[in-house]
N, C-alpha and C positions, 0 to 999 in steps of 0.2 A: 488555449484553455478559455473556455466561455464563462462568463460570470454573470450572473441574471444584475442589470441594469440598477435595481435596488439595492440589493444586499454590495454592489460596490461602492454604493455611495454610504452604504452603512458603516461599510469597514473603513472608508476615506474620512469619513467624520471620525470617527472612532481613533483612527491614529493620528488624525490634525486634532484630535483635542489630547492623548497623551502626548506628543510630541512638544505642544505648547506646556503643558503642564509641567515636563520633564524640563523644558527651555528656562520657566518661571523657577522651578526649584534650583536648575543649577546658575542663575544670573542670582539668585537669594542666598547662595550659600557659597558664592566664588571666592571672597575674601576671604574664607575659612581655610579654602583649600592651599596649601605648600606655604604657609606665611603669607597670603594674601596675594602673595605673584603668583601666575600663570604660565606654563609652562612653556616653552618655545616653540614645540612639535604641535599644542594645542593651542592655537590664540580664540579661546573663548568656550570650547564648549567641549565633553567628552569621546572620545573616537562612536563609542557605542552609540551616542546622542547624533551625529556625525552622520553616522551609519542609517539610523533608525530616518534621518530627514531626506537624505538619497533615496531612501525603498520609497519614502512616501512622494518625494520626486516623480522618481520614474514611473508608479502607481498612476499617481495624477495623470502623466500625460501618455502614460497605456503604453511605455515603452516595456515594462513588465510582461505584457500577456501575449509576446510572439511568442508563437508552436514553433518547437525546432522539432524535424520528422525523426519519429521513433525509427532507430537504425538496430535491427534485431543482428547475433552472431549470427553467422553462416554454418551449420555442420554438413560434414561429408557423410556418405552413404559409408564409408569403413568405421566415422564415429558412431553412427547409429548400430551399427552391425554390434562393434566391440560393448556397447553398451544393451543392447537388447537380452544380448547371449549373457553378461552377467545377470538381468534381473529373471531369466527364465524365459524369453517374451519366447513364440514362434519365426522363424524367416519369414513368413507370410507378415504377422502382424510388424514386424521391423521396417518391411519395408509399404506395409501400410500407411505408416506411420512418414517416414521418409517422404513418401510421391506429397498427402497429404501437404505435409506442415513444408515440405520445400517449396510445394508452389505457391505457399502463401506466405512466401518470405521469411518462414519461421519467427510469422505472428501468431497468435491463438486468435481466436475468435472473438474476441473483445479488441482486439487492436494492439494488444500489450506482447510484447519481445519474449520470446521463451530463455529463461535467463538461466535455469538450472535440465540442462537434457536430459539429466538423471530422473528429475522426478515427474517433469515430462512424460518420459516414456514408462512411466512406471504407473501414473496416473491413467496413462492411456490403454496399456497391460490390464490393470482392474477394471478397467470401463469394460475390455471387448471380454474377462472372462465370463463361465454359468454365473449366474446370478444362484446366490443360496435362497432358498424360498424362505421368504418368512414364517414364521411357526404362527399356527392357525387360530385367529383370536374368535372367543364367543361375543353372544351379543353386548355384551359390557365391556369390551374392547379390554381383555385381559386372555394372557397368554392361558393354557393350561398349568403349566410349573407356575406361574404366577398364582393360579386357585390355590393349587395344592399347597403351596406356602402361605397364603391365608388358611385356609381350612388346618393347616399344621398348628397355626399361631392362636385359631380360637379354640380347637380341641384343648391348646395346654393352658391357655387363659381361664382363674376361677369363673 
């Protein structure tokens, strides 16, 4: 994951100044907390507060932004099959689909894992059917049934 050089240093100021702030509230309000003792499992500061200096740790020293490789599922040609023939597809476009997305690892084209087959192929289904034409607009970029429902609306208008 890339992070534009600026905007990390924005976000690193940004939580080195809640982080101290949250530090300064809970060292100001310690003796309030359980009668003034401090708990065993916590010697000094809350899991969350804890937690919250860790991320800004690891942030710091860029142990946060390794890439682990997007690992897409695998499907078989009899799961394409069984799921083509439920949403209607054709054998042709099923296994359009299959040669397609299996040789690219069953990524899509942005680099992202096909995580749902279903919709997948059903997205893919709508893509290759006729295209409905769109209904024919005039020069004022208004459908026909679009006029006639004005013209309906200023005809019954006094």
């Amino acid at each position: 994951m890339m992070i534009d050089p600026q905007l990390r240093q924005r976000i690193l100021r940004s939580l080195r100044w809640l982080v101290r702030d949250a530090q300064y509230r809970f060292e100001d309000c310690k003796g309030d907390l359980e009668g003034g003792s401090t708990p065993s499992y916590n010697p000094g500061y809350s899991p969350e507060l804890k937690e919250a200096m860790m991320l800004l740790e690891d942030l710091e020293q860029g142990t946060m932004l390794t890439d682990a490789p997007i690992r897409a599922h695998t499907y078989t040609e009899d799961e394409c099959m069984d799921t083509g023939y439920t949403l209607g597809m054709k054998i042709r476009e099923i296994i359009e689909f299959y040669t397609k997305y299996g040789s690219q690892g069953w990524l899509l084209g942005n680099g992202l894992p096909i995580v749902d087959l279903r919709l997948a192929m059903r997205q893919w289904h709508l893509r290759n059917q006729e295209d409905i034409p769109e209904p024919e607009r005039n020069q004022h970029g208004k459908t026909p049934r679009q006029l006639e429902i004005e013209r309906r609306n200023s005809d019954e208008s006094p």
